[in-house]
C-alpha positions as CSV (number, residue, x, y, z in Angstrom):
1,X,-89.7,-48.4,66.1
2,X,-91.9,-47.5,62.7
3,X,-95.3,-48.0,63.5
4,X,-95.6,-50.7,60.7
5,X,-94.2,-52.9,62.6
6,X,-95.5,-52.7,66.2
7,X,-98.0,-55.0,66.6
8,X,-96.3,-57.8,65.3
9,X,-93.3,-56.6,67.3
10,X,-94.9,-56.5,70.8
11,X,-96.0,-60.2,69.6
12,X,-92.8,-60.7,69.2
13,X,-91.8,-59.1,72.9
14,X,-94.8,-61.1,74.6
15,X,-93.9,-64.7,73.2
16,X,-90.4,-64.9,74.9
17,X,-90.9,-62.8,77.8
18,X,-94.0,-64.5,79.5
19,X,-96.6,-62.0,78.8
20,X,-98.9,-64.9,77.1
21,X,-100.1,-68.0,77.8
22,X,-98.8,-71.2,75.6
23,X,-99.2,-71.4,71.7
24,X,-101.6,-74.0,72.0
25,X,-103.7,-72.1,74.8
26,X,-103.6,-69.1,72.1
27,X,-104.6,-71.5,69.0
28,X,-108.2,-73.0,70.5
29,X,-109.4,-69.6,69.7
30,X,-108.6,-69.3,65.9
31,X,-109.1,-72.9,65.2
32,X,-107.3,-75.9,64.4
33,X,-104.6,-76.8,61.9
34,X,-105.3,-78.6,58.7
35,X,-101.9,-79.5,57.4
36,X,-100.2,-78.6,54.0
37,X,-102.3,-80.5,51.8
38,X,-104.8,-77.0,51.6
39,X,-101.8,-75.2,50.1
40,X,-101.0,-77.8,47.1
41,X,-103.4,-76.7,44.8
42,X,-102.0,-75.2,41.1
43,X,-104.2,-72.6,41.9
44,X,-103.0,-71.8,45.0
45,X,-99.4,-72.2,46.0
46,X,-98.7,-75.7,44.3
47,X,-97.7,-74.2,41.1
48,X,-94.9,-75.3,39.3
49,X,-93.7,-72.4,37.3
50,X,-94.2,-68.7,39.5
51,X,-96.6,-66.9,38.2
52,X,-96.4,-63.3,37.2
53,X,-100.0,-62.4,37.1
54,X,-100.6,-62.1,40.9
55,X,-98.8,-60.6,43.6
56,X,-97.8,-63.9,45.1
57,X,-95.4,-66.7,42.3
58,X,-98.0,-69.0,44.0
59,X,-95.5,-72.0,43.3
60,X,-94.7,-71.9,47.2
61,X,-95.7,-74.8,47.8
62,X,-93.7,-76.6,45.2
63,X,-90.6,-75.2,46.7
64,X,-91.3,-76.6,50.1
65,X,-92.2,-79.5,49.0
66,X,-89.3,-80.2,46.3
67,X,-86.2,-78.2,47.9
68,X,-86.7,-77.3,51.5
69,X,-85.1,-79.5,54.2
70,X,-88.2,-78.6,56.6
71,X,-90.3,-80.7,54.4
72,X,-88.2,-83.7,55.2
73,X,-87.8,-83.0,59.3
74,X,-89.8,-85.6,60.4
75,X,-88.5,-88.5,58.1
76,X,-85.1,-87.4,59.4
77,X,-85.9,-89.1,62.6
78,X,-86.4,-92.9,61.1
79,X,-82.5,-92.7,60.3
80,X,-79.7,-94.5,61.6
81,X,-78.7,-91.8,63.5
82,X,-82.1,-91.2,65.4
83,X,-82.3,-94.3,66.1
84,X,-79.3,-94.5,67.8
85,X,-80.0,-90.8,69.5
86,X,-82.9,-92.9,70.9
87,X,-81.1,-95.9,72.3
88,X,-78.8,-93.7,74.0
89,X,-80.9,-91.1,75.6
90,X,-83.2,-94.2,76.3
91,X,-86.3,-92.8,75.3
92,X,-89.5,-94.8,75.6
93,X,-90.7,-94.5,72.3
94,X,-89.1,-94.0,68.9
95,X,-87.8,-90.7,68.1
96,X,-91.1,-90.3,65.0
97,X,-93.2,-91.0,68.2
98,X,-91.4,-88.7,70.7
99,X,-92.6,-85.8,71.9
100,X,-88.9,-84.9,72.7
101,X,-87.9,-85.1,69.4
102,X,-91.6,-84.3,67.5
103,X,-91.5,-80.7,69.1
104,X,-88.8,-79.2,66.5
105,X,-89.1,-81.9,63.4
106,X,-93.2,-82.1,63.1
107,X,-96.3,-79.9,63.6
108,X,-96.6,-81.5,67.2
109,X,-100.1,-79.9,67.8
110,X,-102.4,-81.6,70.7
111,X,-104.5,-83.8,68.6
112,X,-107.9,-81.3,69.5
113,X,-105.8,-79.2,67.3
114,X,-106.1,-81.3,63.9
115,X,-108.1,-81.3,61.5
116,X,-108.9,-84.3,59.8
117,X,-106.6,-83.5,56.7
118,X,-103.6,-83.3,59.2
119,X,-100.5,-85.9,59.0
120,X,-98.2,-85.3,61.4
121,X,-95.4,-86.8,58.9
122,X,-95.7,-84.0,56.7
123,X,-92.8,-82.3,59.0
124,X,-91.7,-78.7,59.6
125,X,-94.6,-77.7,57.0
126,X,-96.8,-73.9,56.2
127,X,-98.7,-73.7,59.3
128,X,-95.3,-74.5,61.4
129,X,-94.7,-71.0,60.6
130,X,-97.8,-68.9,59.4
131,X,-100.1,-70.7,62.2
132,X,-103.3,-72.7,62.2
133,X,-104.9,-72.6,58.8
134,X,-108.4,-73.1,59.9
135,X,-109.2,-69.5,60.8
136,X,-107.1,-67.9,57.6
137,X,-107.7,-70.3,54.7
138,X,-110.8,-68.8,53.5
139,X,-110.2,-65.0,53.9
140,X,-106.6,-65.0,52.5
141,X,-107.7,-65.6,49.6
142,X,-109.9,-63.0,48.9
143,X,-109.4,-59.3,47.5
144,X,-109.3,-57.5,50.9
145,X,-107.2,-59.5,52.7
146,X,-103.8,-56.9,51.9
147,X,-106.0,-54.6,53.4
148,X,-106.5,-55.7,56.4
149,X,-103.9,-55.0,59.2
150,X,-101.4,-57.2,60.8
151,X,-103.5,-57.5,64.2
152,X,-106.6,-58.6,62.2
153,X,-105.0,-61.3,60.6
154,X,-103.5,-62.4,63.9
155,X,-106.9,-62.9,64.9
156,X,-107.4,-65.3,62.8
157,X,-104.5,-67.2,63.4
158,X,-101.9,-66.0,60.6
159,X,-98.5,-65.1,61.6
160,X,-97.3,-61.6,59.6
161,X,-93.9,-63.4,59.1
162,X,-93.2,-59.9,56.8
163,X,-91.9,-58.4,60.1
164,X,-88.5,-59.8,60.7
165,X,-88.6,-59.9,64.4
166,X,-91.6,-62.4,64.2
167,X,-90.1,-64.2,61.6
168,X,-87.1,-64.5,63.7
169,X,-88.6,-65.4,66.8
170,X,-90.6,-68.1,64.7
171,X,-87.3,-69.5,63.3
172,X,-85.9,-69.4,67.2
173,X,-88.5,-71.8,69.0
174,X,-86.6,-75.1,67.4
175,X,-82.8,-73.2,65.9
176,X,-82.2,-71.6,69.7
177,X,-85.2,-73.2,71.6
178,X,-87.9,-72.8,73.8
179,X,-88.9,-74.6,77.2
180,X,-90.6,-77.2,75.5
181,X,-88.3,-77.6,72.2
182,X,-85.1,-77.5,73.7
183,X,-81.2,-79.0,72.7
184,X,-79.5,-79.7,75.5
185,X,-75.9,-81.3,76.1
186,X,-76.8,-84.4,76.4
187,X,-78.6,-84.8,73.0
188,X,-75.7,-83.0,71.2
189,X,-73.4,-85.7,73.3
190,X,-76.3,-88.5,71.7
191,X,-75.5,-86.7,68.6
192,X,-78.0,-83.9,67.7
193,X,-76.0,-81.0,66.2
194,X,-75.4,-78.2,68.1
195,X,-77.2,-75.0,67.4
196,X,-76.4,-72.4,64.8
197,X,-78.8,-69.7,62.7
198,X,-78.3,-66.6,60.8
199,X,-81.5,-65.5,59.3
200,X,-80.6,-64.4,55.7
201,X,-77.7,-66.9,55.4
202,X,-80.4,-70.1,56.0
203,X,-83.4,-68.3,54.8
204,X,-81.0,-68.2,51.1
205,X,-80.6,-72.1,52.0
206,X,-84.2,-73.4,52.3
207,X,-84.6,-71.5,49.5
208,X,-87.2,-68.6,50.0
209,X,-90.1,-68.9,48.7
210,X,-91.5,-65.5,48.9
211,X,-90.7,-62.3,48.4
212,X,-89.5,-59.0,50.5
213,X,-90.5,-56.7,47.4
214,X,-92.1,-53.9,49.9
215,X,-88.2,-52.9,51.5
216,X,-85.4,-51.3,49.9
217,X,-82.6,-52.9,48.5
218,X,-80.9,-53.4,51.3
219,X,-83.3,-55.7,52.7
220,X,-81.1,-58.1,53.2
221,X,-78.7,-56.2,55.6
222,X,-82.0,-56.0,57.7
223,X,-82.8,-59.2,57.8
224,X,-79.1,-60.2,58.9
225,X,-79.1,-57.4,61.9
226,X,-82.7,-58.0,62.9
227,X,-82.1,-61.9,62.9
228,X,-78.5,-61.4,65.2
229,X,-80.5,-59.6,67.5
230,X,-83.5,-61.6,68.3
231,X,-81.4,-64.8,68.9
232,X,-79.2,-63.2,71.1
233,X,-82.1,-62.3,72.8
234,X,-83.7,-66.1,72.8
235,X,-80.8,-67.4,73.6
236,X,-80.1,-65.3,76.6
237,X,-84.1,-66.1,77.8
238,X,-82.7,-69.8,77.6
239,X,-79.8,-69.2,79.3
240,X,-81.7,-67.6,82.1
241,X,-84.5,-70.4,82.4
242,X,-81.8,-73.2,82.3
243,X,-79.7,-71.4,85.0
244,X,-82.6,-71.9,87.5
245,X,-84.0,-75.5,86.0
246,X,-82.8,-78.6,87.9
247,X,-80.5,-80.0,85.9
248,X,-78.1,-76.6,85.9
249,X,-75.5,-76.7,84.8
250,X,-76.1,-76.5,81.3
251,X,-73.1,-77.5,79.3
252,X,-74.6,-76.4,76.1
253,X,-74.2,-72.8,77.3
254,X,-71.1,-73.3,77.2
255,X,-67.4,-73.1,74.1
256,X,-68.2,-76.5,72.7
257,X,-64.3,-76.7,71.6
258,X,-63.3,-75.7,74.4
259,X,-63.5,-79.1,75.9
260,X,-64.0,-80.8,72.9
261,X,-60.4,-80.3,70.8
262,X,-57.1,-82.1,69.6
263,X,-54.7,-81.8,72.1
264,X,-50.9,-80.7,71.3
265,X,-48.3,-79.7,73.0
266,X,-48.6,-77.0,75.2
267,X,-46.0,-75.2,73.4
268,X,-48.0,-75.0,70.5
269,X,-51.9,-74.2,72.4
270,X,-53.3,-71.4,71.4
271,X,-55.7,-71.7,73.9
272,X,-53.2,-71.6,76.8
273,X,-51.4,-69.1,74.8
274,X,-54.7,-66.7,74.7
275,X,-55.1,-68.0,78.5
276,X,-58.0,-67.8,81.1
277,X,-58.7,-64.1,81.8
278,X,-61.8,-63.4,83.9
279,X,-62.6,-67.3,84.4
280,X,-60.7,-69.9,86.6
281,X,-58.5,-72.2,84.4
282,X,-59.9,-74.5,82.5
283,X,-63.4,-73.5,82.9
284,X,-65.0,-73.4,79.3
285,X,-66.2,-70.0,78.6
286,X,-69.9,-69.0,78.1
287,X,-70.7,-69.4,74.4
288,X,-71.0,-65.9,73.0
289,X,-71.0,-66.5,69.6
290,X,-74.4,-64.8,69.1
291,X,-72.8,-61.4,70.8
292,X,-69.6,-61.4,68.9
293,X,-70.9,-59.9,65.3
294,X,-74.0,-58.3,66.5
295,X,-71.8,-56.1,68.7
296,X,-71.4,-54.0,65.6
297,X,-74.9,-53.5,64.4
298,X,-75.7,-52.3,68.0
299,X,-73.3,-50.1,68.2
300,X,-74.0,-48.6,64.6
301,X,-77.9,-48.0,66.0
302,X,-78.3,-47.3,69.5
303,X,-74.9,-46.5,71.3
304,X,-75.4,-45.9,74.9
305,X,-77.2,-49.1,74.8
306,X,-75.1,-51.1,73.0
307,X,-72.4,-49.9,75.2
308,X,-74.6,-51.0,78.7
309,X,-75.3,-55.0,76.9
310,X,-71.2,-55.3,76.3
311,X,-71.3,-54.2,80.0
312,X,-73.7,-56.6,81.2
313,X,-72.2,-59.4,79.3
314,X,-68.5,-59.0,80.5
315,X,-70.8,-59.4,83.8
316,X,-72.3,-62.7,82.4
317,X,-69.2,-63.7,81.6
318,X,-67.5,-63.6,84.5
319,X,-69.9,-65.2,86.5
320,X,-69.9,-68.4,83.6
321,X,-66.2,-68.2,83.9
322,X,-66.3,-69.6,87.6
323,X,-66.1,-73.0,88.7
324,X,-69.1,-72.1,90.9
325,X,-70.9,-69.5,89.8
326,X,-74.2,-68.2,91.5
327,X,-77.0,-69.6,89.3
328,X,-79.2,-67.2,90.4
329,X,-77.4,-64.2,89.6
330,X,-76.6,-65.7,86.1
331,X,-80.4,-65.6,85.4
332,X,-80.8,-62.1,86.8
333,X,-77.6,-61.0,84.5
334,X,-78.9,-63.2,81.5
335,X,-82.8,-61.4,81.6
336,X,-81.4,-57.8,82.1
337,X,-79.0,-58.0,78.7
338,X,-81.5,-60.2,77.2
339,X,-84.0,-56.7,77.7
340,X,-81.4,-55.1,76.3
341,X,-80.8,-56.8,73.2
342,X,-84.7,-56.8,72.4
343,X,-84.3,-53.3,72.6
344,X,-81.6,-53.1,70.5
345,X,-83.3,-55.7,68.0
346,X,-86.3,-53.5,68.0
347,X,-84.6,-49.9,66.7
348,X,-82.5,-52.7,64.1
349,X,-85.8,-53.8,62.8
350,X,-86.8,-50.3,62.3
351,X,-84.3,-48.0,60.8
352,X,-82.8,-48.2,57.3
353,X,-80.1,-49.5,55.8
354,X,-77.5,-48.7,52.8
355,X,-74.2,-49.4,51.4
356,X,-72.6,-47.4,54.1
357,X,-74.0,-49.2,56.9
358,X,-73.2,-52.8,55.4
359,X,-69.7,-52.0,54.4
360,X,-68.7,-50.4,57.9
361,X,-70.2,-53.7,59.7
362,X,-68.3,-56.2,57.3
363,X,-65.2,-54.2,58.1
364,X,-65.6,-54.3,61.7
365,X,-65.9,-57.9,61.8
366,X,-63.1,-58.5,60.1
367,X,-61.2,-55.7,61.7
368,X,-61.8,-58.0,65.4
369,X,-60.5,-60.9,63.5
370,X,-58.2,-61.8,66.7
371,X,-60.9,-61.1,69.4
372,X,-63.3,-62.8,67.3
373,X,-61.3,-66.2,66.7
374,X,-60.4,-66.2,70.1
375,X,-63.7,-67.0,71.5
376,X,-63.4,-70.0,69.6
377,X,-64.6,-71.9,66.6
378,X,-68.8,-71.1,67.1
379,X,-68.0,-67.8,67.0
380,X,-66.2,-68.4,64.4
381,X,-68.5,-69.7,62.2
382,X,-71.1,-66.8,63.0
383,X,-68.3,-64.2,61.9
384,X,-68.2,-66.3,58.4
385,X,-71.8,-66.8,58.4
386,X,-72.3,-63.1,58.9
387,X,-69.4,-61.9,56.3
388,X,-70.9,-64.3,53.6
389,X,-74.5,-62.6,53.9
390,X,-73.5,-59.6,54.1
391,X,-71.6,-59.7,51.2
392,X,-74.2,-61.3,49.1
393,X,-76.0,-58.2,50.0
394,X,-73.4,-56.1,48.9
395,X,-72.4,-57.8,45.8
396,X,-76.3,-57.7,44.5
397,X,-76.4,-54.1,45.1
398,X,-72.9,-52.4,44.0
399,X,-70.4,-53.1,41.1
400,X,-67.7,-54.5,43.0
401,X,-64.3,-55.2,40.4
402,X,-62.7,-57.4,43.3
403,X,-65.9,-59.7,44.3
404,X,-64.1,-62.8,43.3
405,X,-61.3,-62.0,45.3
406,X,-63.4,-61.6,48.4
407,X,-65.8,-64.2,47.7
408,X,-62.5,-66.7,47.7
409,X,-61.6,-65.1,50.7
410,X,-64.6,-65.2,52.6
411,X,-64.9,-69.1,51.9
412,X,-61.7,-69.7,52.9
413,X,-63.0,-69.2,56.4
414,X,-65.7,-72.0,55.5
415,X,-62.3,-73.8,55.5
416,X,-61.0,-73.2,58.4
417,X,-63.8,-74.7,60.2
418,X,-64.6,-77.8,58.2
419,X,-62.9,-79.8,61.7
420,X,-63.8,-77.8,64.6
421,X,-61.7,-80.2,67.2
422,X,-59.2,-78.6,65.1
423,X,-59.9,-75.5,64.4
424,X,-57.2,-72.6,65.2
425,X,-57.9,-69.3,66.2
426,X,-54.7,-67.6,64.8
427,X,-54.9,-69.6,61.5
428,X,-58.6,-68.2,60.9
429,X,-57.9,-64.8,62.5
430,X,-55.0,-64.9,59.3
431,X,-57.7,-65.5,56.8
432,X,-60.3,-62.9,58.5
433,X,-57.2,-60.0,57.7
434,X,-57.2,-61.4,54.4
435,X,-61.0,-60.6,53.3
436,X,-60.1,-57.2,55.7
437,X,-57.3,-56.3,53.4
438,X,-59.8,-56.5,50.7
439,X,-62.8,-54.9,52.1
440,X,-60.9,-51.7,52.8
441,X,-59.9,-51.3,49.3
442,X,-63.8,-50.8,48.6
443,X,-65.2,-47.3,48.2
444,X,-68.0,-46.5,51.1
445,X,-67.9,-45.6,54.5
446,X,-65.5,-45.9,57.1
């Protein structure tokens, strides 16, 4: 790991794996949170137009504000919808009053922890992610604050979302969840969407509003493999902590589509045509959507470990697989490849990356196509996810003759899961060789 990023990244090591108290515990120390309102200013990040006198576009705030769905989180849950979540989960309050649902769609701070400028209606907002202003508005703004290290700013309160592993691990607590901010099955069977995240794919969505100028041009190839990583990690902490809660098991953990898919003949199943190997029949397999692409990116960095976390998860697996699987041992097998993907997320998030590296991952993918659409529509839709970052990355750094071609190609995947009761693995494993066909007519690596 480059030293740059080590603090931040034993931060990062410590929030998920129990080595410090809550985030509210940590926060009485640097001071309470004052809400977006001290950001708005033209002179600071409310700006229309960026700016191109300071090292900031200091129009931030206007970008949240005006185009980011975060902005709008907590309004979300006055809708039909929520209020129908509500009735069905029969909560006791309504969901813009619910702790349940206020832990991922507001700043749900204890109110010791707001300042009198704070409105908790202001939704997934700037402190959400960079912490509790109160400590940080001040010095940020003065001349020495770039000098200062990651560590002192923490003290204050700021999060150094520049390192991808926090910024990650930040996006995690509500897109895979934490104890207290959690999606479980039966508020995706009220309605809630299931989970899904790929760093650079919804970080392009919300749309940025900052800048990685400091990293090479590859950035975003980084930001893809570090983001795989770290919620493969999170995900397999939640796996492990739901496995020995009370209301085990967890469904969510679970292939969604497996249960949930239009039925046809059993002539014409692809399911039952793929069959059951390593579970009992008709037990849905253990989601492993967040494995099935990052496989690669491991196995480009660290080898011998890469090869020990595809060992450990056949393990995992297996024991999902079973109509009675020991809960216990499904922790113990979820924490010990969880270790090693943060491992394996750590040396991502510090070596470098190149044409070479992004082109041999992209062709890999779609090389697995009939591995990867077997595991079922999520995984799925992480393989396109992944194949459509990527290849923004490649496209904004090489002169590529046939990028409308695969661009076509890679959004015909999008396609193939607009239903996902039904979606079809051999049908997208078809359009996968497609944008494979075309990859391996580009110059790079093999």
């Amino acid at each position: 790991m480059a030293d740059k990023g080590q603090v931040a990244w034993r931060w990062a090591a410590c929030a998920t794996l129990a080595c410090v108290t809550s985030a509210s515990a940590q926060n009485t120390v640097v001071g309470k949170y004052n809400g977006p309102g001290g950001c708005a200013s033209s002179s600071c990040h409310g700006s229309i137009q960026p700016k191109q006198i300071t090292h900031v576009a200091q129009n931030e705030y206007s970008i949240w504000a005006g185009q980011d769905k975060h902005a709008r989180a907590y309004q979300v849950l006055s809708n039909d919808v929520s209020v129908r979540m509500a009735r069905i989960l029969n909560l006791k309050s309504p969901p813009n009053q619910n702790q349940k649902c206020l832990a991922c769609h507001a700043l749900a701070v204890a109110p010791e922890m707001r300042a009198q400028s704070f409105d908790i209606s202001d939704g997934v907002s700037c402190e959400h992610c960079h912490g509790p202003a109160a400590g940080w508005l001040g010095p940020h703004t003065v001349k020495d604050w770039e000098t200062r290290t990651a560590e002192q700013k923490a003290q204050l309160g700021m999060r150094d979302l520049r390192d991808l592993a926090i910024r990650s691990h930040t996006c995690l607590h509500c897109h895979v969840g934490t104890e207290e901010q959690s999606v479980d099955h039966q508020m995706i069977a009220a309605g809630h969407p299931d989970l899904t995240f790929e760093l650079n794919l919804f970080s392009a969505v919300m749309p940025r509003h900052w800048k990685d100028s400091d990293e090479a041009s590859w950035f975003g190839t980084k930001e893809w493999a570090v983001g795989q990583g770290m919620q493969l990690r999170d995900s397999l902490q939640r796996l492990a902590r739901r496995a020995r809660s009370s209301t085990w098991p967890e469904y969510a953990e679970l292939d969604c589509f497996a249960c949930h898919h239009s039925l046809t003949a059993p002539k014409d199943s692809w399911r039952q045509e793929v069959g059951y190997a390593g579970r009992t029949p008709g037990v849905p397999a253990w989601n492993a959507s967040r494995f099935v692409v990052f496989r690669y990116a491991a196995a480009e960095t660290d080898a011998a470990t890469a090869d020990k976390l595809e060992s450990e998860l056949a393990t995992l697996s297996g024991l999902m697989g079973q109509l009675s699987g020991d809960r216990e041992q499904i922790a113990a097998s979820a924490e010990r490849a969880a270790e090693l993907a943060h491992s394996l997320a750590g040396a991502l998030n510090g070596r470098s990356y190149d044409q070479a590296f992004t082109l041999r991952v992209m062709r890999k993918i779609t090389g697995d196509a009939s591995a990867i659409s077997q595991h079922g529509q999520r995984a799925a839709g992480q393989a396109a996810m992944s194949l459509d970052s990527l290849f923004g990355v490649y496209k904004k750094n090489t002169k590529d003759p046939a990028e409308a071609e695969i661009r076509a190609a890679i959004n015909g995947l999008f396609q193939q899961l607009d239903d996902p009761s039904a979606y079809n693995a051999p049908r997208f494993a078809a359009q996968m060789q497609k944008v494979s066909a075309l990859l391996s007519e580009q110059k790079g690596s093999h």
